[in-house]
PDB file of N, CA, C and O in Angstrom:
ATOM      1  N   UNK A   1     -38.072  65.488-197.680  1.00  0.00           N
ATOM      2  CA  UNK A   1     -39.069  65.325-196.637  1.00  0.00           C
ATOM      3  C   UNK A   1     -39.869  66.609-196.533  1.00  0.00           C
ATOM      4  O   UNK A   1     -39.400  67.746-196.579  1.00  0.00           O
ATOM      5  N   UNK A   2     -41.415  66.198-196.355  1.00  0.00           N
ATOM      6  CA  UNK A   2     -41.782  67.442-195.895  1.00  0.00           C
ATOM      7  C   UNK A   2     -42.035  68.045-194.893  1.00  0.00           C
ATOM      8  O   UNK A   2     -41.792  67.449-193.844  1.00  0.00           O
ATOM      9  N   UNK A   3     -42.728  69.722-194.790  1.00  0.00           N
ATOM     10  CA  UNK A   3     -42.393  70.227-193.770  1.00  0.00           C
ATOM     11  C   UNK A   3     -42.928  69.506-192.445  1.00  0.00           C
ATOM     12  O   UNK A   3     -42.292  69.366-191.400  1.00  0.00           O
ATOM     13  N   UNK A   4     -44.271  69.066-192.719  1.00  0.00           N
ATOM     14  CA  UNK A   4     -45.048  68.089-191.604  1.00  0.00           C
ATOM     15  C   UNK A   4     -44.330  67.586-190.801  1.00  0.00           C
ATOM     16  O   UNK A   4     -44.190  67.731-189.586  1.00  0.00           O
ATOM     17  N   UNK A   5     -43.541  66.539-192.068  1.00  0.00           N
ATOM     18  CA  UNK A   5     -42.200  65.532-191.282  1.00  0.00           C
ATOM     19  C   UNK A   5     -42.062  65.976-189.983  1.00  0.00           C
ATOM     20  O   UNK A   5     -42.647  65.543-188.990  1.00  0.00           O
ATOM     21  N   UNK A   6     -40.821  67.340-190.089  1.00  0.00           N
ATOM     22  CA  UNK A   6     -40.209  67.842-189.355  1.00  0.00           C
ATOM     23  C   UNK A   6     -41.270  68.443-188.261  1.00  0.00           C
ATOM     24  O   UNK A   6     -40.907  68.179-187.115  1.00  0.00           O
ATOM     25  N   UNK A   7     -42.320  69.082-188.321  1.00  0.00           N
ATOM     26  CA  UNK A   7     -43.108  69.596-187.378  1.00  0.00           C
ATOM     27  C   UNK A   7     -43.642  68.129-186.320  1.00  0.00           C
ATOM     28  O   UNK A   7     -43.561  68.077-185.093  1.00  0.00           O
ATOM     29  N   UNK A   8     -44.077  67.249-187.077  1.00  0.00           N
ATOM     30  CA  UNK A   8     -44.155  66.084-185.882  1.00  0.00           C
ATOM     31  C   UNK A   8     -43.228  65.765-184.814  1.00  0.00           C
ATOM     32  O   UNK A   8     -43.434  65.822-183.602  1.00  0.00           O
ATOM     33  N   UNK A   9     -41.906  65.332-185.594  1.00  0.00           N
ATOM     34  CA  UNK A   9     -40.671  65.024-184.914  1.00  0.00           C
ATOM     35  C   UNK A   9     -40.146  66.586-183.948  1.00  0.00           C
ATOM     36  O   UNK A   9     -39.081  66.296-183.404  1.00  0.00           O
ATOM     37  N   UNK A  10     -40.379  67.441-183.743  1.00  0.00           N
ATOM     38  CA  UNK A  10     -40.482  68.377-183.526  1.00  0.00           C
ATOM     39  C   UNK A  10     -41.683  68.219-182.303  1.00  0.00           C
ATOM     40  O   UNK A  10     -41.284  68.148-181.140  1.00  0.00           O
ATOM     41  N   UNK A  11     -43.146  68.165-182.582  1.00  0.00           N
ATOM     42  CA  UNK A  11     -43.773  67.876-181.621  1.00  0.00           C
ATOM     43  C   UNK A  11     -43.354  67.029-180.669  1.00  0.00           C
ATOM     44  O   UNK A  11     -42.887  67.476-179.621  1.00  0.00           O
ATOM     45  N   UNK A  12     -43.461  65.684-180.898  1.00  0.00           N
ATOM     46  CA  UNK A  12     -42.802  64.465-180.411  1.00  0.00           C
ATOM     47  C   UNK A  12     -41.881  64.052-179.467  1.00  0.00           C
ATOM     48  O   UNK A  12     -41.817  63.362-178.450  1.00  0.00           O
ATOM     49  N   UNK A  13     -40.868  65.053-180.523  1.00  0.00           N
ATOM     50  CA  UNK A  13     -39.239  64.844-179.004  1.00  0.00           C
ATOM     51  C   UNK A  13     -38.994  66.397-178.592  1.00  0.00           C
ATOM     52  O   UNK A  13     -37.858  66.568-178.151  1.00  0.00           O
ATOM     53  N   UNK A  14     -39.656  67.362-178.625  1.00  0.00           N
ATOM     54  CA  UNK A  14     -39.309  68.937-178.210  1.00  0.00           C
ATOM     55  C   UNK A  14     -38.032  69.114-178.605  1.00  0.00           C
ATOM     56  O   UNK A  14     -37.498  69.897-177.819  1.00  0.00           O
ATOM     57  N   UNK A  15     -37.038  68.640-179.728  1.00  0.00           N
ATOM     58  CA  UNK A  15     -36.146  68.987-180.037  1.00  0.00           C
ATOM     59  C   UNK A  15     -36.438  69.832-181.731  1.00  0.00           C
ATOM     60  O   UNK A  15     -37.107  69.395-182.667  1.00  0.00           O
ATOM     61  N   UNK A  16     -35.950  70.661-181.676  1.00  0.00           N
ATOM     62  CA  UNK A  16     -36.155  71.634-182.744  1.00  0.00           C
ATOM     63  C   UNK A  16     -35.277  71.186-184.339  1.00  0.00           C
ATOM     64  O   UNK A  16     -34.060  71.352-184.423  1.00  0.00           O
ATOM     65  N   UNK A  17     -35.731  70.874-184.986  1.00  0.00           N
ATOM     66  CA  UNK A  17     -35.216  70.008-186.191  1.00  0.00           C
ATOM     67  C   UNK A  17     -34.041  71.459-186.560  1.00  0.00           C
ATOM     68  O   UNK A  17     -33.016  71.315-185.894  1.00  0.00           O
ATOM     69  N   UNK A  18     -34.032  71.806-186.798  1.00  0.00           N
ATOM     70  CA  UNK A  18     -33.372  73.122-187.150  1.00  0.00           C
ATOM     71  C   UNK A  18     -31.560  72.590-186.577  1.00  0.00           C
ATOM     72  O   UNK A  18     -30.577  72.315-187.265  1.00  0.00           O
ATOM     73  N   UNK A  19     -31.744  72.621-185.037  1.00  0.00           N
ATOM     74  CA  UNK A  19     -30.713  72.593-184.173  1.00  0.00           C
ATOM     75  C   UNK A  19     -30.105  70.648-184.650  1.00  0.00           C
ATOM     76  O   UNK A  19     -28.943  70.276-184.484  1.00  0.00           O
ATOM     77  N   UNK A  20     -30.821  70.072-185.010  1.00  0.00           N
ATOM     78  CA  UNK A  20     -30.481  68.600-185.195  1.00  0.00           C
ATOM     79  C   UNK A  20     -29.864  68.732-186.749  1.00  0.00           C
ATOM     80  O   UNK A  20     -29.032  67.891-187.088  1.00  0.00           O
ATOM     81  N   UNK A  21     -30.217  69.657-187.590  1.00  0.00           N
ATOM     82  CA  UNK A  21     -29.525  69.498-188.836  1.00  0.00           C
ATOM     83  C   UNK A  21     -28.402  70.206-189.153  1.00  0.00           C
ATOM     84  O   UNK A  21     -27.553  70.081-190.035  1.00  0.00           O
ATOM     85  N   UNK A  22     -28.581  71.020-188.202  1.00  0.00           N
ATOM     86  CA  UNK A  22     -26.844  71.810-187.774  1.00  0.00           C
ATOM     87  C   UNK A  22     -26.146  71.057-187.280  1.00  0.00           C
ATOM     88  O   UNK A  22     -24.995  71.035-187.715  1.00  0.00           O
ATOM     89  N   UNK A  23     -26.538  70.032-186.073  1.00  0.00           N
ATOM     90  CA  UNK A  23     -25.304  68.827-185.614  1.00  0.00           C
ATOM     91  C   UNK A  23     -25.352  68.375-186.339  1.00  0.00           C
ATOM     92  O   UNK A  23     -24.231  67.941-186.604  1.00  0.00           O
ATOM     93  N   UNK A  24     -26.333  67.986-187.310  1.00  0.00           N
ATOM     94  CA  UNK A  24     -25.418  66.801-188.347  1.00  0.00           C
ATOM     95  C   UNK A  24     -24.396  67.415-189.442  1.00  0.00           C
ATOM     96  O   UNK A  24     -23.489  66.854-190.057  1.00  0.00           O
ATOM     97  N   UNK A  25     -24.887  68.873-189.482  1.00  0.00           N
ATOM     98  CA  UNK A  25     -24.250  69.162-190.812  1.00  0.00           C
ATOM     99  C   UNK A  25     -22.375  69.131-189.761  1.00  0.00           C
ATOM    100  O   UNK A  25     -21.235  68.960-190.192  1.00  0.00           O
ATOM    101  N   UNK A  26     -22.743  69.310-188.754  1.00  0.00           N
ATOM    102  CA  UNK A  26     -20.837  69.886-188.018  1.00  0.00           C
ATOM    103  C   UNK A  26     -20.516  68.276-187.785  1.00  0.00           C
ATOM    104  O   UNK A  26     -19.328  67.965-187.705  1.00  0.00           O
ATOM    105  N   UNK A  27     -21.204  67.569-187.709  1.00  0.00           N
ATOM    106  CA  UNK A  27     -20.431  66.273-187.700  1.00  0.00           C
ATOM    107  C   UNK A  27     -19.698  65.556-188.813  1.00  0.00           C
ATOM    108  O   UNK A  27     -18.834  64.723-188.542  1.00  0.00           O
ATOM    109  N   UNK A  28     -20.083  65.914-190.294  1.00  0.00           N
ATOM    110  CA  UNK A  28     -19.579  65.253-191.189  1.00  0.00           C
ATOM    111  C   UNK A  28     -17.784  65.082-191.716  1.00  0.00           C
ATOM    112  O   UNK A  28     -17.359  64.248-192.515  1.00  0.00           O
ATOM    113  N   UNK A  29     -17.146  65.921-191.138  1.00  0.00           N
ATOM    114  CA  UNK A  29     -16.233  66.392-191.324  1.00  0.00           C
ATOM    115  C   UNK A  29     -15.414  66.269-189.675  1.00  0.00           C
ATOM    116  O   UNK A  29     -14.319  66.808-189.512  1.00  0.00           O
ATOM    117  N   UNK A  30     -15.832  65.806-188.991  1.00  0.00           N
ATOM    118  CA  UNK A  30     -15.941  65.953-187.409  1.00  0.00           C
ATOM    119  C   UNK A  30     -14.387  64.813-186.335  1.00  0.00           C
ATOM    120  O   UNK A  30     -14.942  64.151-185.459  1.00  0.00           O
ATOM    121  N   UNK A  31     -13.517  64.689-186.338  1.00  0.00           N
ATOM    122  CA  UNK A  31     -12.822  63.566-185.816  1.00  0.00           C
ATOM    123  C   UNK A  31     -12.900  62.723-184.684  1.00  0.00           C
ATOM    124  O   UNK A  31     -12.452  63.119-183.608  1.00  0.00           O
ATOM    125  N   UNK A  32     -13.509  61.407-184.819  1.00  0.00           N
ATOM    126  CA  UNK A  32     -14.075  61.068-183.438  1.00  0.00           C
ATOM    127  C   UNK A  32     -13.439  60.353-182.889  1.00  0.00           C
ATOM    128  O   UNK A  32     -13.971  59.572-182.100  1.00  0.00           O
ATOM    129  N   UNK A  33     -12.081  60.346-183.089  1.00  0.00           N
ATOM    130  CA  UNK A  33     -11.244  59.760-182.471  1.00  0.00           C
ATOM    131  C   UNK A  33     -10.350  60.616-181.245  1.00  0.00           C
ATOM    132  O   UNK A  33      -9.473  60.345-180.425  1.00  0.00           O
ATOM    133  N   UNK A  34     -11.086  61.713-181.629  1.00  0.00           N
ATOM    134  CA  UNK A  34     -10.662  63.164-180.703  1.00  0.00           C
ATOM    135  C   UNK A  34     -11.863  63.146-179.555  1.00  0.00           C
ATOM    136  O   UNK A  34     -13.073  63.350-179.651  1.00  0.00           O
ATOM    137  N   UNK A  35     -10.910  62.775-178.293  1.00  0.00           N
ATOM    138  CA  UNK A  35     -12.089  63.190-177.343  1.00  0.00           C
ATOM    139  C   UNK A  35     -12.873  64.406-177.123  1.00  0.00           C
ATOM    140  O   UNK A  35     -14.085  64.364-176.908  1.00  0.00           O
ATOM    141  N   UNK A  36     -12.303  65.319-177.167  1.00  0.00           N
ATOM    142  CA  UNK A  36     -12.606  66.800-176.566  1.00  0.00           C
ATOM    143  C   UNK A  36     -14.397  66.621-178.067  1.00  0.00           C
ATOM    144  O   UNK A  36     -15.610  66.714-177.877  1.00  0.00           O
ATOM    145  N   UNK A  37     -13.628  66.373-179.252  1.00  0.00           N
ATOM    146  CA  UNK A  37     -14.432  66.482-179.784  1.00  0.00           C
ATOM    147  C   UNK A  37     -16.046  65.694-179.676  1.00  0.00           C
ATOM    148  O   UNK A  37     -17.169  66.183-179.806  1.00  0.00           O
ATOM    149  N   UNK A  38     -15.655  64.453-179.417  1.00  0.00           N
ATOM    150  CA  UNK A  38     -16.487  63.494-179.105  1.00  0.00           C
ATOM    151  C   UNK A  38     -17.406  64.141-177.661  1.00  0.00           C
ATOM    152  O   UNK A  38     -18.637  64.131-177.698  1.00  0.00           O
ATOM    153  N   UNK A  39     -17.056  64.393-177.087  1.00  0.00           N
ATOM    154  CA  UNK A  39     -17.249  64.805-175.830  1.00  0.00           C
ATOM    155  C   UNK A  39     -18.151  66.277-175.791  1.00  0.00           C
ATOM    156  O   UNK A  39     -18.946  66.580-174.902  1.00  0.00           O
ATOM    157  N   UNK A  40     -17.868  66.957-176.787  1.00  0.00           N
ATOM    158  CA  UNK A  40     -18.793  67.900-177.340  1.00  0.00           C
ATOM    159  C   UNK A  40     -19.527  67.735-177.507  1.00  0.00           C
ATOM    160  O   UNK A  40     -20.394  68.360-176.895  1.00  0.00           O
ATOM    161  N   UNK A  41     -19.962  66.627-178.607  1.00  0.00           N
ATOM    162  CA  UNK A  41     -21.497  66.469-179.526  1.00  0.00           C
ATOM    163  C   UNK A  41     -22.243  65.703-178.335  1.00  0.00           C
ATOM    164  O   UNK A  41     -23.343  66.090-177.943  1.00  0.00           O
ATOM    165  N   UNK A  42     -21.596  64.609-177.786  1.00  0.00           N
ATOM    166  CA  UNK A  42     -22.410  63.920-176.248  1.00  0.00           C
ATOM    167  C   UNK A  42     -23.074  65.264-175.610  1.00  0.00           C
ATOM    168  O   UNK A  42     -24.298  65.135-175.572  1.00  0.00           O
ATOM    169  N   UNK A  43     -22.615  66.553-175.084  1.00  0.00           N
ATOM    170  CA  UNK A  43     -23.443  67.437-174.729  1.00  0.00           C
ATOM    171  C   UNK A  43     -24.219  68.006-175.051  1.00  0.00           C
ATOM    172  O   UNK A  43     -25.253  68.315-174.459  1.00  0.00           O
ATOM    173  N   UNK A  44     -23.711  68.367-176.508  1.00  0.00           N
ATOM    174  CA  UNK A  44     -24.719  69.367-177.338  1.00  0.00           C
ATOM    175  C   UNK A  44     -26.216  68.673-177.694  1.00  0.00           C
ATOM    176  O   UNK A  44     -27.279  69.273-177.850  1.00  0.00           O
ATOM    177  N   UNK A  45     -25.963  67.196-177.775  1.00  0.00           N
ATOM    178  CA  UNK A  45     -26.931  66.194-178.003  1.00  0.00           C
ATOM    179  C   UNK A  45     -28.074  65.907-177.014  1.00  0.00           C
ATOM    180  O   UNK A  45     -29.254  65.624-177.219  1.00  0.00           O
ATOM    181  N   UNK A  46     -27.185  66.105-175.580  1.00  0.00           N
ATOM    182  CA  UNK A  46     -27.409  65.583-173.961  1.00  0.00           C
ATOM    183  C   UNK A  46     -28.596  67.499-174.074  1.00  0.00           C
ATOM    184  O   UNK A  46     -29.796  67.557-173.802  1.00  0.00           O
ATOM    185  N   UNK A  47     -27.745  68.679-174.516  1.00  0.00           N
ATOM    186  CA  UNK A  47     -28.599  69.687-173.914  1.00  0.00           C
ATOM    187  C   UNK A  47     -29.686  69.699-174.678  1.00  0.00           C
ATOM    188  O   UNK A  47     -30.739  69.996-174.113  1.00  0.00           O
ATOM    189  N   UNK A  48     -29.726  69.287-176.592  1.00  0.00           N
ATOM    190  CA  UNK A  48     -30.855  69.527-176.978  1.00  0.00           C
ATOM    191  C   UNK A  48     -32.182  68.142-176.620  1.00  0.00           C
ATOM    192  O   UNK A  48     -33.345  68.084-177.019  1.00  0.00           O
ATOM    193  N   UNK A  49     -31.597  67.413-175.952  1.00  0.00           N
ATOM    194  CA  UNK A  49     -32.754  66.605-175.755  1.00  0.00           C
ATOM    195  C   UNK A  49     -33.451  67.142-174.368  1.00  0.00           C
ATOM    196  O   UNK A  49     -34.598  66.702-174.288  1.00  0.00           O
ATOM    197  N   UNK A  50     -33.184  67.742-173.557  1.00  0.00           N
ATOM    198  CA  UNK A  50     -32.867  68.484-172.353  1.00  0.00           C
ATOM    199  C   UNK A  50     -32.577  67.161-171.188  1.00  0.00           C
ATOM    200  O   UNK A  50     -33.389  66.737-170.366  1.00  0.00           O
ATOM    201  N   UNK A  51     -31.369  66.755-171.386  1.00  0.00           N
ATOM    202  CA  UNK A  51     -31.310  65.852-170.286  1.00  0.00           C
ATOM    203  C   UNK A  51     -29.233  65.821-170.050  1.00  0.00           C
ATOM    204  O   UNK A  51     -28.206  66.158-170.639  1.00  0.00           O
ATOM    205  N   UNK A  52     -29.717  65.147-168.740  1.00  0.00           N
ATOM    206  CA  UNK A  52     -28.299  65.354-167.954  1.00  0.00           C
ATOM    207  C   UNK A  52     -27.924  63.999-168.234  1.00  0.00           C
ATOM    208  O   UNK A  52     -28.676  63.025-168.249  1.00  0.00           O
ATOM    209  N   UNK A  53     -26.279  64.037-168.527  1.00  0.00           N
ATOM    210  CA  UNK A  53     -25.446  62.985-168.631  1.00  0.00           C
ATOM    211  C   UNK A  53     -24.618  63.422-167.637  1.00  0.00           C
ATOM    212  O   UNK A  53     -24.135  64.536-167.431  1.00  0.00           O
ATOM    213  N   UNK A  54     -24.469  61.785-166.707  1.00  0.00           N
ATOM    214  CA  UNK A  54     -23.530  61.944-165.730  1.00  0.00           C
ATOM    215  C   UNK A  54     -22.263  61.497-166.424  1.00  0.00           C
ATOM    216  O   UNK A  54     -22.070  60.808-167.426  1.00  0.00           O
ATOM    217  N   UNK A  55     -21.097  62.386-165.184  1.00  0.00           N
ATOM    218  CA  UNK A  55     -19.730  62.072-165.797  1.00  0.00           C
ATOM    219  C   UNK A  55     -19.230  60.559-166.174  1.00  0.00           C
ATOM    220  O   UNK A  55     -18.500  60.173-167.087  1.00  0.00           O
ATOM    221  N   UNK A  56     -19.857  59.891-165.187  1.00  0.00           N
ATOM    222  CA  UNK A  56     -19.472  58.635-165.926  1.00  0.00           C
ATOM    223  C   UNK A  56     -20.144  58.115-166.670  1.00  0.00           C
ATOM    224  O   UNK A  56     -19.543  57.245-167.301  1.00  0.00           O
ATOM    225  N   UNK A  57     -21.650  58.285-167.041  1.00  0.00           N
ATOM    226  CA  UNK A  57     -21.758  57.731-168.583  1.00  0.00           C
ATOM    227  C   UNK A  57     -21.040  58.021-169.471  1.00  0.00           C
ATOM    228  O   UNK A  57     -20.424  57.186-170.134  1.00  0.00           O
ATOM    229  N   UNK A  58     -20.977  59.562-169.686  1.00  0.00           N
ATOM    230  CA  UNK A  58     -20.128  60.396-170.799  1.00  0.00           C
ATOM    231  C   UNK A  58     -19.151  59.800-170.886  1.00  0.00           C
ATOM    232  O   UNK A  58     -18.757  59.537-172.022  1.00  0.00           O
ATOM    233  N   UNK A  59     -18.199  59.252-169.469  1.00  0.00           N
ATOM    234  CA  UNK A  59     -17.389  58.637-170.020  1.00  0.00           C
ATOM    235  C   UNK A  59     -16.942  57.529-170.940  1.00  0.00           C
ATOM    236  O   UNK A  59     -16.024  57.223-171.700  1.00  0.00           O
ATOM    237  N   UNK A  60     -18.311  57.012-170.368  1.00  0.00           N
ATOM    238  CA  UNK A  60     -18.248  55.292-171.008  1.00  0.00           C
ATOM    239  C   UNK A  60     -18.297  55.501-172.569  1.00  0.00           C
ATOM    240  O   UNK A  60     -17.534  54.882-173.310  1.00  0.00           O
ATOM    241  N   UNK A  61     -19.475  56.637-173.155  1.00  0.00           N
ATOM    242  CA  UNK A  61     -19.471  56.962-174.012  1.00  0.00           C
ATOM    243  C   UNK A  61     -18.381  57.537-174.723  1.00  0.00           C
ATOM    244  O   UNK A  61     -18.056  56.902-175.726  1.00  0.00           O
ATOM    245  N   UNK A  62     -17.886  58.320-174.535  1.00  0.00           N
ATOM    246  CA  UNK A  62     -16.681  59.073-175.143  1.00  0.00           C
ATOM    247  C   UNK A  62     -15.513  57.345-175.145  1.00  0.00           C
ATOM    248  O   UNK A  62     -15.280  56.901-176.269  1.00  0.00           O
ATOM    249  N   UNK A  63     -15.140  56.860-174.395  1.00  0.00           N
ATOM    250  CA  UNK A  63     -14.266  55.554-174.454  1.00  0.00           C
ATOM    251  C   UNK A  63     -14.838  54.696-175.431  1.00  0.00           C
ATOM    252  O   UNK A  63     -14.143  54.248-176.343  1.00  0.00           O
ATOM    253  N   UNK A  64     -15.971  54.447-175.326  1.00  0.00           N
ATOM    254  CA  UNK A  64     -16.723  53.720-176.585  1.00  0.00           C
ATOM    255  C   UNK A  64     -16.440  54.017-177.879  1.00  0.00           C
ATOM    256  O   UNK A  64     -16.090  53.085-178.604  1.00  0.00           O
ATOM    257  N   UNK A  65     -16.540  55.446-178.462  1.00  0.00           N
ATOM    258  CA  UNK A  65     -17.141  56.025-179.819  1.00  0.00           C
ATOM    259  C   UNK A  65     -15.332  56.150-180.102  1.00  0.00           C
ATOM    260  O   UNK A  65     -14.972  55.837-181.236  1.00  0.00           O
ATOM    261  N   UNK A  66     -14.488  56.491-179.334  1.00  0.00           N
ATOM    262  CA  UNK A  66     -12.929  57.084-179.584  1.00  0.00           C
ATOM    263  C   UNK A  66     -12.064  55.874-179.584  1.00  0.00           C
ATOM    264  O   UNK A  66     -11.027  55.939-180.244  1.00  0.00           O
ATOM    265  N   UNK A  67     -12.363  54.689-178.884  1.00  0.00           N
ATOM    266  CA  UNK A  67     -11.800  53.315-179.677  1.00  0.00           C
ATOM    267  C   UNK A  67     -12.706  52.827-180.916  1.00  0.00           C
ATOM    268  O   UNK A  67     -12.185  51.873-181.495  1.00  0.00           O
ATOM    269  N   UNK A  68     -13.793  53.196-181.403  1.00  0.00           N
ATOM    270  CA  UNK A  68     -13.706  52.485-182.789  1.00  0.00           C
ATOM    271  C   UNK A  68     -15.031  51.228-182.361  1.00  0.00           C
ATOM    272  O   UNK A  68     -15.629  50.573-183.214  1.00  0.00           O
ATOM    273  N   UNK A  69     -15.246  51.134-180.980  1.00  0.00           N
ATOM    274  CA  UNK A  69     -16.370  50.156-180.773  1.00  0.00           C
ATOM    275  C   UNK A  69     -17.818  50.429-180.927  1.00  0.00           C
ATOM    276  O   UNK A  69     -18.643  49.652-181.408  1.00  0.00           O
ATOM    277  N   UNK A  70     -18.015  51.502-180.512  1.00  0.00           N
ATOM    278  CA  UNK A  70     -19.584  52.359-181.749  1.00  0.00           C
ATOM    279  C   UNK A  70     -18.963  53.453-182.627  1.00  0.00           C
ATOM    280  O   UNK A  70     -17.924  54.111-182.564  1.00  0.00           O
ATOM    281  N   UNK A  71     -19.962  53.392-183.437  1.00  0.00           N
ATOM    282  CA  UNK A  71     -19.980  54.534-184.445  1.00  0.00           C
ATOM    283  C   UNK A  71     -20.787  55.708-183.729  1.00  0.00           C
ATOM    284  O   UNK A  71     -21.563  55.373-182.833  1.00  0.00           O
ATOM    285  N   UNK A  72     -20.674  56.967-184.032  1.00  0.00           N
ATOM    286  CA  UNK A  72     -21.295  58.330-183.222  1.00  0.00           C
ATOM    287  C   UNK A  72     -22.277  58.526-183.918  1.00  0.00           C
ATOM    288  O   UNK A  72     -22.011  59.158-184.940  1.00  0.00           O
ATOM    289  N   UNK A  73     -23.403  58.225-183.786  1.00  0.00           N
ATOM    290  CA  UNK A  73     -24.515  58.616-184.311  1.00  0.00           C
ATOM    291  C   UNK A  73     -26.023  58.574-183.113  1.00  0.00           C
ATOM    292  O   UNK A  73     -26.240  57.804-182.178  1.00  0.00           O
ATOM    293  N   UNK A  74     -26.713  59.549-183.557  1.00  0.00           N
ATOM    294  CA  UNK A  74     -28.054  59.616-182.977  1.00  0.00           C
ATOM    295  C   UNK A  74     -28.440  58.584-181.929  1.00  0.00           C
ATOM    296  O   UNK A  74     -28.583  58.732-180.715  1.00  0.00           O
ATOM    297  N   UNK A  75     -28.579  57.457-182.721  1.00  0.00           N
ATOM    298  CA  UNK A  75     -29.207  56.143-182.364  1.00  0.00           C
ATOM    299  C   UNK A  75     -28.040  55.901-180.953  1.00  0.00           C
ATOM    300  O   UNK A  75     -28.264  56.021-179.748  1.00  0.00           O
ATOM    301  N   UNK A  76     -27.090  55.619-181.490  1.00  0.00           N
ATOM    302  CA  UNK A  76     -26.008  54.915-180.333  1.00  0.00           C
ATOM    303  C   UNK A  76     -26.207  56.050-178.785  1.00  0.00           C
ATOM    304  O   UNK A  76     -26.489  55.844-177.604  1.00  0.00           O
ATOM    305  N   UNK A  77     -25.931  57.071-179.481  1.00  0.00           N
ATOM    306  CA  UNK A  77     -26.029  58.078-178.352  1.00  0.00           C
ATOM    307  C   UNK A  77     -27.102  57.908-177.174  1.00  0.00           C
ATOM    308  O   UNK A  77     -26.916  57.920-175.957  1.00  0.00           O
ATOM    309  N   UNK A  78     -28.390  57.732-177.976  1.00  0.00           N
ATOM    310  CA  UNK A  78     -29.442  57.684-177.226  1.00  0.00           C
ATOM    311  C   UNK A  78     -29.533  56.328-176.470  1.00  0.00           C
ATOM    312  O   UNK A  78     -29.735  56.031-175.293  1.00  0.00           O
ATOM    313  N   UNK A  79     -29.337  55.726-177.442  1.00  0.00           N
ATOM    314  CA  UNK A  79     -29.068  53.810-176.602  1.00  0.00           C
ATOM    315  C   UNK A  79     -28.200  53.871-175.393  1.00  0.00           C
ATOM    316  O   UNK A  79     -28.549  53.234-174.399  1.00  0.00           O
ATOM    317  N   UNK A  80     -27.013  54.631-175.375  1.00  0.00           N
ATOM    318  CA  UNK A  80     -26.228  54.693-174.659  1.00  0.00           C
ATOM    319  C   UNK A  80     -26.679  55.532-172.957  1.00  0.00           C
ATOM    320  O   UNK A  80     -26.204  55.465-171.824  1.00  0.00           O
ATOM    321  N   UNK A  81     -27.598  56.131-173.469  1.00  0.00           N
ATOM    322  CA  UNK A  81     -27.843  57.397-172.387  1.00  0.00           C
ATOM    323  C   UNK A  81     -29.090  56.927-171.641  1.00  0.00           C
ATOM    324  O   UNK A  81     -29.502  57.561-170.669  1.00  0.00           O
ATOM    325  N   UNK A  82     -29.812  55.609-172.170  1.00  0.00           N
ATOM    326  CA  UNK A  82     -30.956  55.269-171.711  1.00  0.00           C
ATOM    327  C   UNK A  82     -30.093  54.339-171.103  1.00  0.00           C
ATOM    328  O   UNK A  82     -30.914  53.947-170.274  1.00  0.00           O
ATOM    329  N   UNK A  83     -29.347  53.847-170.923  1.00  0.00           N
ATOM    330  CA  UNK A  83     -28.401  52.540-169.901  1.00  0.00           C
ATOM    331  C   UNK A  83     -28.681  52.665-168.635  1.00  0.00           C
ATOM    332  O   UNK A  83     -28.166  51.909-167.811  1.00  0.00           O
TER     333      UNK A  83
END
């Protein structure tokens, strides 16, 4: 992809592509069946978009992704946080 790509998406959502390819790179290897862990990336995700997750979404989320009923990715996260 080129650099453009990233400078739009960058314009667009004020999230800094830089900081989004570092979460992905720490997720690959990542256990999401581990809350603490799960429960991490929900924030780190929640601060770079700059928005607040209440404790009980997070929860719903973290119960969701740690039984096996979503997969942890971008998309779900955000689906989840717009509820």
């Amino acid at each position: 992809m080129d650099n453009q790509f990233f400078k739009n998406v960058e314009k667009k959502t004020g999230v800094n592509m830089k900081d989004v390819l570092e979460l992905a790179n720490s997720l690959q290897h990542a256990n999401f069946k581990d809350e603490k862990t799960v429960r991490g990336v929900i924030q780190r995700v929640a601060q770079m978009a700059n928005r607040k997750v209440p404790k009980e979404m997070e929860d719903k989320i973290v119960q969701s992704i740690t039984s096996g009923k979503e997969k942890l990715d971008f998309g779900t996260i955000s689906k989840m946080m717009k509820k």
